[in-house]
C-alpha positions as CSV (number, residue, x, y, z in Angstrom):
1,X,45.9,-42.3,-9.4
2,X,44.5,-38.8,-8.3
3,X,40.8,-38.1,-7.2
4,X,39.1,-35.9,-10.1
5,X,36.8,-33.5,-10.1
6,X,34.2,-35.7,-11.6
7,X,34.3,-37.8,-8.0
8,X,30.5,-38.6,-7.2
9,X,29.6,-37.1,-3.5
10,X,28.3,-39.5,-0.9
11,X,25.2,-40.2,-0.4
12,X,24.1,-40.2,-4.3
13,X,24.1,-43.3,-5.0
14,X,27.0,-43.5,-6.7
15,X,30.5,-44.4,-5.2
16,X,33.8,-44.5,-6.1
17,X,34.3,-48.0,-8.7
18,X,35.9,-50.4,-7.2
19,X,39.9,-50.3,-7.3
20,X,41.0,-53.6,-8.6
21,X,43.9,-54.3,-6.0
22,X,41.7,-52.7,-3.1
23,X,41.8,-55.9,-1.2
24,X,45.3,-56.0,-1.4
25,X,45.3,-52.3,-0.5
26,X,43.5,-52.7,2.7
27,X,45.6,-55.5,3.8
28,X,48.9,-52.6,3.8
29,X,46.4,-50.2,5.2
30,X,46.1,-52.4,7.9
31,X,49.5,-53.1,8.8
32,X,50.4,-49.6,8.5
33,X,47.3,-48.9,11.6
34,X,48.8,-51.8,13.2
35,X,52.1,-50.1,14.2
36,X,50.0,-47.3,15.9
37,X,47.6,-49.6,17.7
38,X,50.2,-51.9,19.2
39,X,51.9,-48.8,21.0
40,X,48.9,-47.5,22.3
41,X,48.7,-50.4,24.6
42,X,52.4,-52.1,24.9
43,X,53.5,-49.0,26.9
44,X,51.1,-50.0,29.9
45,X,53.6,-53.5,30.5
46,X,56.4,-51.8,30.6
47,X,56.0,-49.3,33.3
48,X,57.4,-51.1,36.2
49,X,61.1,-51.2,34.0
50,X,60.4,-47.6,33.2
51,X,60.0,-46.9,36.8
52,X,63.4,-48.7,37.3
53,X,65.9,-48.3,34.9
54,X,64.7,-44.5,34.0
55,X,64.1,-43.4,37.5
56,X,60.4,-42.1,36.3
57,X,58.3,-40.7,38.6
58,X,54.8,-41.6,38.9
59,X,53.7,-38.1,37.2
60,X,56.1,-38.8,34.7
61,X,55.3,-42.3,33.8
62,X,51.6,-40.4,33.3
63,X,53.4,-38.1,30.8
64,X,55.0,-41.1,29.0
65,X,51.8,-42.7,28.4
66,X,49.2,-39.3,27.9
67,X,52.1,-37.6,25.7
68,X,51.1,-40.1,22.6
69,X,47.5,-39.5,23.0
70,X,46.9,-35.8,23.9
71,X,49.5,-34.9,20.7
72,X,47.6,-37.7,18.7
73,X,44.0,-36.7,19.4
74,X,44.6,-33.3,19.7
75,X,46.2,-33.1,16.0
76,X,43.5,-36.0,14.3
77,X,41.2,-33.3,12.6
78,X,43.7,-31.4,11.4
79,X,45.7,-34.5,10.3
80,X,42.1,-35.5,8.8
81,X,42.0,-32.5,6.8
82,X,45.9,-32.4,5.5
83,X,45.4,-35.8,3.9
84,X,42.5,-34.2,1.9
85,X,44.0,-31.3,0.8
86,X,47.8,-33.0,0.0
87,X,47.3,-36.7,-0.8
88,X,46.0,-39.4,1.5
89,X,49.3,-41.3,0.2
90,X,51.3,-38.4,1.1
91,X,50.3,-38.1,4.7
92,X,50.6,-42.1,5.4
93,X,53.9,-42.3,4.1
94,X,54.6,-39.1,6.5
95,X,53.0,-40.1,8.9
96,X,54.9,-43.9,8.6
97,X,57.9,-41.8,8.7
98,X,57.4,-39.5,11.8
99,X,56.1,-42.9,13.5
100,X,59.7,-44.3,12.7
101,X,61.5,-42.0,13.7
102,X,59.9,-41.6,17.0
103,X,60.1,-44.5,18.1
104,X,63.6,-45.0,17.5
105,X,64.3,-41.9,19.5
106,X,61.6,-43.4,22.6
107,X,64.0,-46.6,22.3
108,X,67.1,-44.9,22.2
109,X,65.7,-42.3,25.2
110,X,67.9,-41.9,28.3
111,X,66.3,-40.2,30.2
112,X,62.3,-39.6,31.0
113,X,62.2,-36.4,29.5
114,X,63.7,-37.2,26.1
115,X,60.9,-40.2,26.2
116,X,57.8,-37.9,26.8
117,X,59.2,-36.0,23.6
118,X,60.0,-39.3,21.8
119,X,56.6,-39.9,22.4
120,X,54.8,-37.0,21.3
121,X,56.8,-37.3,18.0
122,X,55.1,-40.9,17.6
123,X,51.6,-39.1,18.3
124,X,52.3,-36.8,15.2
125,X,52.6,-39.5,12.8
126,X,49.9,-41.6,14.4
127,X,47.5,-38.6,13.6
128,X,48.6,-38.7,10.1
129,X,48.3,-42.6,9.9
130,X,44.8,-43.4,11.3
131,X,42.7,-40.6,9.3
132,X,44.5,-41.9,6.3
133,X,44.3,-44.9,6.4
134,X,40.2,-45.0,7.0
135,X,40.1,-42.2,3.9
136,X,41.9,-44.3,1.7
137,X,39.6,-47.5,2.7
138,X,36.1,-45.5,1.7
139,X,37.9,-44.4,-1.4
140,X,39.2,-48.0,-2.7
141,X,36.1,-49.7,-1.9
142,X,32.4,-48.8,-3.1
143,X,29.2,-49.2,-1.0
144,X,28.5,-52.9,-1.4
145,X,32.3,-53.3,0.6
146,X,32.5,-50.5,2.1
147,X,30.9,-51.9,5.5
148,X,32.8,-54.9,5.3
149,X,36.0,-53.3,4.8
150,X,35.9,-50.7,7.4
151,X,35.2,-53.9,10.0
152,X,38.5,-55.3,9.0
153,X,40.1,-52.1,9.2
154,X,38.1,-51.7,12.7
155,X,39.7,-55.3,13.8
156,X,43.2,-54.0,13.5
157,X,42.4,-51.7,16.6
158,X,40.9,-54.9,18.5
159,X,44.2,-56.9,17.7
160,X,46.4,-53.9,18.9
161,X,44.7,-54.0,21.7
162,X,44.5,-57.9,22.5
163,X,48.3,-58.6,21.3
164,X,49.9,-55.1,22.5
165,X,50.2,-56.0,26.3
166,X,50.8,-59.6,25.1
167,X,53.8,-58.9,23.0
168,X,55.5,-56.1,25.1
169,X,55.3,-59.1,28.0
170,X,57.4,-61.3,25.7
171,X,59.7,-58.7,25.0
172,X,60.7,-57.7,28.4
173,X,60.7,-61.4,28.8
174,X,63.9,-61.2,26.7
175,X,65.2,-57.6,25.9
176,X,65.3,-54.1,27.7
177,X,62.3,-52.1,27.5
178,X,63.3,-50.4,24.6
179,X,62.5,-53.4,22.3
180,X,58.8,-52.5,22.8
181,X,59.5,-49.7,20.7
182,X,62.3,-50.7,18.0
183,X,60.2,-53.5,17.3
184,X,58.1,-50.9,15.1
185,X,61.5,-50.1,13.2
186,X,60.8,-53.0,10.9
187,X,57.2,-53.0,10.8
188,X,57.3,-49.5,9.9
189,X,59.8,-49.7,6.7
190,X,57.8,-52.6,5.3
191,X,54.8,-50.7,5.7
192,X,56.9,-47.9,3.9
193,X,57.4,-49.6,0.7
194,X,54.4,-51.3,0.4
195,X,52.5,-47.8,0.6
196,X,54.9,-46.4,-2.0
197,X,54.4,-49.2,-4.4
198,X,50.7,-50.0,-3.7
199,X,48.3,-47.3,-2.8
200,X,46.9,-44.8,-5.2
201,X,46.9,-41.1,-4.0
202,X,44.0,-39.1,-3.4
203,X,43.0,-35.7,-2.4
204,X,40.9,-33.4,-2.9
205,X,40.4,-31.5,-6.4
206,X,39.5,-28.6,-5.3
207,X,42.7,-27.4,-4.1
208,X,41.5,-25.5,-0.9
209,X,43.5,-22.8,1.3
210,X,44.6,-24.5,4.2
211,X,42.9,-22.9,7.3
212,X,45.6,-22.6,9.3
213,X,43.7,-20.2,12.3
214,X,40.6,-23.6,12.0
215,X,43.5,-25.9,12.5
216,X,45.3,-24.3,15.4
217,X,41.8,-24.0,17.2
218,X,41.2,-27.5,16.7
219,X,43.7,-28.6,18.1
220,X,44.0,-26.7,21.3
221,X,40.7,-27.1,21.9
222,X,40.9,-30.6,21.7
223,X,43.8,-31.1,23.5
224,X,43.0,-29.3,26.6
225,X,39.2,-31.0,26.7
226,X,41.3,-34.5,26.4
227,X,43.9,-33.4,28.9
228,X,41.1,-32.5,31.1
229,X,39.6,-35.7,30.9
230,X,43.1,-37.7,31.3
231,X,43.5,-35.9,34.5
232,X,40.5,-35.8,36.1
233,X,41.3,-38.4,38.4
234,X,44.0,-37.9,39.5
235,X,43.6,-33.8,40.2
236,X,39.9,-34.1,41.3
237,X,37.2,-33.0,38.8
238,X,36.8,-30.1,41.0
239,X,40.3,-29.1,41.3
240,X,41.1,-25.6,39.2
241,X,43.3,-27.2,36.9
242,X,41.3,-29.6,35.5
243,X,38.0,-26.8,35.3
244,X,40.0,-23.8,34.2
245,X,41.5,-26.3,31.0
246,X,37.9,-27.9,30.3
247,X,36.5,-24.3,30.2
248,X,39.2,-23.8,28.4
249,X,39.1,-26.1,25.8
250,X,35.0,-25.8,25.3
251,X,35.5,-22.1,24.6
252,X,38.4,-22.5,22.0
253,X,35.8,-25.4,20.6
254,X,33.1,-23.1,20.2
255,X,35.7,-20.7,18.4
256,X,36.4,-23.2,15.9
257,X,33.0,-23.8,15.4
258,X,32.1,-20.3,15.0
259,X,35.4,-19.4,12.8
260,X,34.5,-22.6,10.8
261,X,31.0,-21.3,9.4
262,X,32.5,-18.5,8.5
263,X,35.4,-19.0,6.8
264,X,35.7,-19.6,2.7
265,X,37.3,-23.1,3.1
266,X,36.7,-25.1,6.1
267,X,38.4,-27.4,7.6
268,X,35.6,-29.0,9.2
269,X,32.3,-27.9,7.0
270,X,29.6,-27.4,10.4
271,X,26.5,-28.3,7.7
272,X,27.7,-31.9,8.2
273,X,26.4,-31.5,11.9
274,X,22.8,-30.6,10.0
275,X,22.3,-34.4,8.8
276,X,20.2,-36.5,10.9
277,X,22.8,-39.9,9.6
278,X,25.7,-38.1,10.3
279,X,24.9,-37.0,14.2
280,X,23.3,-40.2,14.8
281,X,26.2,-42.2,14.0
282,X,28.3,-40.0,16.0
283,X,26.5,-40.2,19.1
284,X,26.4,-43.6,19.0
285,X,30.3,-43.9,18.1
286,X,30.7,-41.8,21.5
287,X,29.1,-44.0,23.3
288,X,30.5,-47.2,21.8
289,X,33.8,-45.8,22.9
290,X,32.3,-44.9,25.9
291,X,31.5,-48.0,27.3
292,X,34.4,-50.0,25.7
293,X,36.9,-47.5,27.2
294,X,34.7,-47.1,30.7
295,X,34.5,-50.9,30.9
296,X,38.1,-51.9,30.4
297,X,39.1,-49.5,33.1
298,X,36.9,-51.1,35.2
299,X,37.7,-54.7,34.7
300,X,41.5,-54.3,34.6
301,X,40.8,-53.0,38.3
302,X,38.6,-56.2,39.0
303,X,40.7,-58.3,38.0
304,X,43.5,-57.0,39.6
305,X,42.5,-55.6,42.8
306,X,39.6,-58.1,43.5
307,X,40.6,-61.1,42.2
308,X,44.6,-60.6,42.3
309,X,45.3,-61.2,38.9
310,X,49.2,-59.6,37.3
311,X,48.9,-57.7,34.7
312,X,49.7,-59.8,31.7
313,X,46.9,-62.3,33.4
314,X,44.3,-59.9,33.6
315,X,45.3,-59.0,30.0
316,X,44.8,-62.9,28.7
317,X,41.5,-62.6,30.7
318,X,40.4,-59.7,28.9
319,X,41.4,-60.8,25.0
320,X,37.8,-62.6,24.5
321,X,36.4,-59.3,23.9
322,X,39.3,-58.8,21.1
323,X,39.1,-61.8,19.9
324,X,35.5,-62.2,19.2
325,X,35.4,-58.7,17.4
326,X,38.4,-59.7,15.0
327,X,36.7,-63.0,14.3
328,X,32.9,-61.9,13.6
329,X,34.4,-58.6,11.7
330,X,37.2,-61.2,9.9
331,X,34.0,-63.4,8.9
332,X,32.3,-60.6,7.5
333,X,28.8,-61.2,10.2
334,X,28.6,-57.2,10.6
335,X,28.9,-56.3,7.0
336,X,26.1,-59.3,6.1
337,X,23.7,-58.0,8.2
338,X,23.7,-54.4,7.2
339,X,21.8,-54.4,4.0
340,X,19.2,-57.0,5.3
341,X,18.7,-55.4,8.4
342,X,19.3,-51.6,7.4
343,X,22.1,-49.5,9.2
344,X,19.9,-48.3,12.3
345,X,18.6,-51.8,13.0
346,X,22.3,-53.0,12.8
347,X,23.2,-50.4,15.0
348,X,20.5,-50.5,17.9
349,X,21.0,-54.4,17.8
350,X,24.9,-54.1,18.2
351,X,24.4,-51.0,21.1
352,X,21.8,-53.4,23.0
353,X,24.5,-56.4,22.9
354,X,26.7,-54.0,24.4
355,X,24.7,-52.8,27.1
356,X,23.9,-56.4,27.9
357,X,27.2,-57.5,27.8
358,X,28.4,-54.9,30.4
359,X,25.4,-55.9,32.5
360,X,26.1,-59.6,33.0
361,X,30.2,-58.4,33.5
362,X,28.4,-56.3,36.2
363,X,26.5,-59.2,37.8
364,X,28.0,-62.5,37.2
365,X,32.0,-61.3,37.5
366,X,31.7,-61.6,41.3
367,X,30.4,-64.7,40.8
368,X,33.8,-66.0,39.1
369,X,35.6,-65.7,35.3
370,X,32.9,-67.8,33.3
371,X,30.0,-64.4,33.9
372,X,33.1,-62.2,33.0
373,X,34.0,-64.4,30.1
374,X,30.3,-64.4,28.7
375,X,29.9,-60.9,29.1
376,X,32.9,-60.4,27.4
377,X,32.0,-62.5,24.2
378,X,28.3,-60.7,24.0
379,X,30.4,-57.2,24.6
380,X,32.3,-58.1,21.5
381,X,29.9,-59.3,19.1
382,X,28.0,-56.1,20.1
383,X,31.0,-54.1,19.2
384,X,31.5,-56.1,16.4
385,X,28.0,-55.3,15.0
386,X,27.8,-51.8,15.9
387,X,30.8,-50.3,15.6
388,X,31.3,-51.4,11.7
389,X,28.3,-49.9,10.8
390,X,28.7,-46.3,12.3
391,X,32.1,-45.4,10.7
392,X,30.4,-46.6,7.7
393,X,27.5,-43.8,8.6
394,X,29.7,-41.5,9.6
395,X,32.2,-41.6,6.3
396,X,28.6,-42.1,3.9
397,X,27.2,-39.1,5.0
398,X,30.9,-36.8,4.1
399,X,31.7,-36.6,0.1
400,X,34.6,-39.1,-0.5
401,X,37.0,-35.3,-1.2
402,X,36.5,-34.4,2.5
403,X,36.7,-38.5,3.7
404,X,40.2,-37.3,5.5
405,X,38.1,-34.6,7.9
406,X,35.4,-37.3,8.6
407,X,38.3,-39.7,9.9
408,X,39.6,-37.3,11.9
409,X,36.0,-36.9,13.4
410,X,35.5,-40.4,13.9
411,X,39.2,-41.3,15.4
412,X,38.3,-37.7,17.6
413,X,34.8,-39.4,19.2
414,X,36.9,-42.7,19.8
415,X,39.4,-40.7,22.2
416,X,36.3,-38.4,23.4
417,X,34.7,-41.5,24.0
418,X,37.4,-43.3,25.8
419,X,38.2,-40.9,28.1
420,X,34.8,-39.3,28.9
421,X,34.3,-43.8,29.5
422,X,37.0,-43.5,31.9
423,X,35.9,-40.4,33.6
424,X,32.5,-41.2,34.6
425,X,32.1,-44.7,34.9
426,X,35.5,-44.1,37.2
427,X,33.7,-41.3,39.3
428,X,30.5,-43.5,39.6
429,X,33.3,-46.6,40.7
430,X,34.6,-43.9,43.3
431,X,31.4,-42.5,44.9
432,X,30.4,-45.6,45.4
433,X,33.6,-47.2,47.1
434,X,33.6,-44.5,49.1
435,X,30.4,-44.0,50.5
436,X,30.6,-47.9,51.5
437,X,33.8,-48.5,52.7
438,X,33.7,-49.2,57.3
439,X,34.6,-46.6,59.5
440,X,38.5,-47.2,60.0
441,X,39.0,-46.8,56.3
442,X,37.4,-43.3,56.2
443,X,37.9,-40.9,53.8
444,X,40.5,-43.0,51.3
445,X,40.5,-42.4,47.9
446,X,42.0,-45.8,46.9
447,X,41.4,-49.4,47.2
448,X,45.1,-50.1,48.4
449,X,44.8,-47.3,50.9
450,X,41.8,-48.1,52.4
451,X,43.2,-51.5,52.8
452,X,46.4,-50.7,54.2
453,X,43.7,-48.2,56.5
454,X,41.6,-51.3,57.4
455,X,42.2,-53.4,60.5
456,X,40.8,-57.2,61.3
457,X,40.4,-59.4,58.0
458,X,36.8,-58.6,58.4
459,X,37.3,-54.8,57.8
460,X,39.7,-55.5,54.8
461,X,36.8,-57.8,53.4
462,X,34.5,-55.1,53.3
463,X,37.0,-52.8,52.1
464,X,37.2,-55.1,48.6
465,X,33.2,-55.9,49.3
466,X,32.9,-51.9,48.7
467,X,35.0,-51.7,45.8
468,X,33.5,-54.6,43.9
469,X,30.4,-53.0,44.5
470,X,31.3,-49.6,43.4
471,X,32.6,-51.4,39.7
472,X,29.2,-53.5,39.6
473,X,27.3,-50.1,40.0
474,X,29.8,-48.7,37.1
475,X,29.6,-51.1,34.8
476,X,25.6,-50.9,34.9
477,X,25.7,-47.2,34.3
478,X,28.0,-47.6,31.7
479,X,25.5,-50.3,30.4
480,X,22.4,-48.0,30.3
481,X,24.2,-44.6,28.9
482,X,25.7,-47.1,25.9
483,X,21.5,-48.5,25.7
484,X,19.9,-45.0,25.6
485,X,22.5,-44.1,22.8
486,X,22.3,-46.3,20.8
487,X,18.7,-45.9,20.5
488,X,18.8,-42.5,20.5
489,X,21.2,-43.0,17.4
490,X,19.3,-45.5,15.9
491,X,16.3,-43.1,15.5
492,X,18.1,-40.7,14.4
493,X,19.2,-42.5,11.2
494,X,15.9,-44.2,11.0
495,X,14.3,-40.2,10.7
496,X,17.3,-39.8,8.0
497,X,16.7,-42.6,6.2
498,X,12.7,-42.1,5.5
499,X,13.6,-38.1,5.3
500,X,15.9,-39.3,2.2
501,X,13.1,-41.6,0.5
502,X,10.3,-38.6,0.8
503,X,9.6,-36.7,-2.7
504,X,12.2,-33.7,-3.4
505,X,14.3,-34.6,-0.3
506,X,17.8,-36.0,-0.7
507,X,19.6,-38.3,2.1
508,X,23.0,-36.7,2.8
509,X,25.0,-33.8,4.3
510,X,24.2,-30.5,2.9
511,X,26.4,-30.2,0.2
512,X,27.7,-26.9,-0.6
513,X,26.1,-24.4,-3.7
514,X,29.1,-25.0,-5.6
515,X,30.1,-29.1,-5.1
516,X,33.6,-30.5,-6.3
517,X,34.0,-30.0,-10.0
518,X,30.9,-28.2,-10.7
519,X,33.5,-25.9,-12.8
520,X,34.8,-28.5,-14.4
């Protein structure tokens, strides 16, 4: 099965019909994301064997882990916008492929180098596989499922996270560390066949040029802004490496941009930036990832700095969060609410459970796990809520021919997100450790520094006294940017909404003179 020209646009009404095995779709759509999901996270278990048995150095145990996601975020518009223009089907079964491949060679890898390759392999076809497999989802399923769907799909990237550092522990229980990565051999061919057999292809009718100048732009811009962000603290966000590739990056950005409005046949059409629904739900996807990604970094420090937790502990500690999003999004809470509360009031509900959650992680955590705990559970069923209904904005407000690019956009703001999370909520964690921290442990940049630096026990407890503070005072910032945005957002699509409903106004991006198949 092929898209046609006679493919309705979003945001008329209309929507694909339903495909009668799109259930059964989603669920291989879903295991296919799960082999990308699970890596982004088992990696982080393994680096103490890494550090042994490769003789990896710090920087490149860094490499190891940043290879998969600069490649990977850096390539996800372009990947966005090959699946549209070649087959949605195409790409996943490429992209299953390249993922394969990869990571037999990362498991295979003797040395650190040949892994850092290995891995930037594995971030080619995880490109391919995550704007795919959110395309296909809007095209099986019409808008009375759509919302529901894509919080399933969304729950795949909660269970990669909650069972990644979880099953690379068991495997290094047993196995060297390059079981964590054969163990997606299997997954991988099953996911293989079940692609070939099951899912319909789609792509675009209109048969578009590729703009290859649009797709090189993209993704050197975005892969110097992400590396930029990635290495921030460790370089200093003042150092000349990390300005001169931000700079860097924003100016090839803005050369996209500009080389997008005029060229024939975007890659990335700019007019969808014009639509009230479409820039509402991507600032508040930002800032979703933003304090999700900013939070995490946060607690995995608390738990194992303050509260001397091992890694795999801290990681039990932290699967609540997971764990409530896959069972809310499972149960289908999200996707109920929508149409009875409308998409902005779902949204500004879900971003003020978030805020809230990371303010009681912020004030009851030093107080012991049960504050964490309950933060985390009102943390997830904000996620849970919100994050649902913004892909669902986001992919609405693209025609179902370009659904490829508008997964590449919305996997692009997750990373953004992440990392800009990271970044600032990290710096607000540091300026405030440091500007507390007693007199003997001066001028250290780390928590293990200044307590190695610190005398008596009484200096060493204000050392951790100074750091706990500096996380409660990140967390709340954290808290308000992710309130204030997903107001912000919330209006916006409130504006779009009545904007829509007014005589001689349609709700939607600006659609081209000439849509799909007006020549039909």
């Amino acid at each position: 099965m092929t898209a046609n020209a006679s493919t309705p646009l979003a945001g008329s009404g209309l929507g694909p019909p339903r495909h009668p095995q799109r259930w059964l779709i989603l669920g291989v759509i879903c295991l296919a994301q799960l082999t990308v999901l699970l890596d982004n996270t088992v990696l982080n278990v393994a680096i103490p064997s890494l550090t042994e048995e490769l003789g990896a150095s710090g920087a490149q145990v860094q490499w190891m882990i940043n290879a998969y996601s600069l490649v990977q975020s850096g390539l996800l518009i372009t990947a966005g916008s090959s699946s549209d223009r070649y087959g949605r089907k195409k790409m996943l079964l490429a992209g299953l492929a390249v993922f394969g491949v990869g990571s037999l060679l990362a498991g295979l890898a003797q040395s650190p180098g040949q892994l850092v390759a290995a891995r930037a392999g594995m971030g080619v076809g995880g490109a391919l596989l995550l704007t795919s497999t959110l395309a296909v989802v809007v095209q099986v399923f019409d808008e009375t499922e759509r919302v529901r769907a894509i919080g399933v799909w969304a729950t795949v990237g909660s269970l990669g996270f909650a069972a990644g550092p979880l099953l690379g522990g068991v495997l290094l229980g047993h196995f060297w560390w390059g079981s964590i990565f054969l163990v997606n051999l299997p997954v991988a061919a099953l996911a293989l066949v079940a692609v070939a057999r099951l899912v319909p292809e789609f792509k675009n009718p209109d048969g578009e040029r590729p703009d290859l100048l649009g797709a090189l732009l993209s993704t050197i811009g975005m892969t110097a802004v992400v590396y930029a962000i990635i290495s921030g603290p460790d370089h200093g966000w003042a150092s000349v490496r990390v300005l001169l590739t931000a700079f860097a990056g924003i100016a090839v950005l803005a050369g996209f941009a500009l080389w997008e409005l005029r060229v024939p046949s975007p890659m990335l059409d700019m007019r969808f930036f014009r639509n009230r629904s479409f820039v509402g739900a991507v600032a508040g996807s930002v800032l979703v990832a933003f304090g999700m990604g900013g939070s995490l970094f946060l607690l995995t420090q608390h738990l194992q700095f303050v509260l001397g937790y091992e890694p795999l502990e801290a990681g039990l500690r932290i699967a609540p969060l997971a764990l409530t999003v896959v069972a809310l999004n499972l149960t289908g809470v999200g996707a109920r609410l929508v149409p009875r509360m409308g998409t902005p009031a779902t949204i500004a509900t879900g971003m003020s459970l978030l805020a809230a959650g990371l303010a009681a992680v912020a004030l009851l955590a030093p107080h012991g796990y049960p504050g964490m705990l309950l933060g985390l559970v009102v943390m997830g069923t904000g996620i849970s809520l919100a994050a649902p209904a913004m892909a669902a904005a986001i992919m609405g407000a693209i025609p179902p021919e370009r659904a490829g690019v508008g997964a590449g956009v919305n996997g692009t703001l997750a990373e953004f997100g992440n990392g800009l999370g990271v970044a600032v909520l990290g710096a607000v964690l540091t300026s405030r450790f440091t500007a507390l921290l007693p007199l003997a442990a001066a001028g250290a940049a780390s928590l293990p520094a200044a307590l190695s630096a610190a005398g008596d026990g009484q200096e060493r407890a204000a050392v951790t006294d100074a750091f706990a503070s500096g996380l409660e005072r990140g967390q709340l910032v954290g808290a308000a940017a992710v309130l204030a945005g997903g107001l912000v957002a919330a209006l916006l699509l409130r504006r779009a909404e009545r904007a829509g409903r007014a005589p001689g106004t349609a709700e939607g991006p600006h659609v081209p003179e000439e849509p799909a198949g007006s020549a039909a």
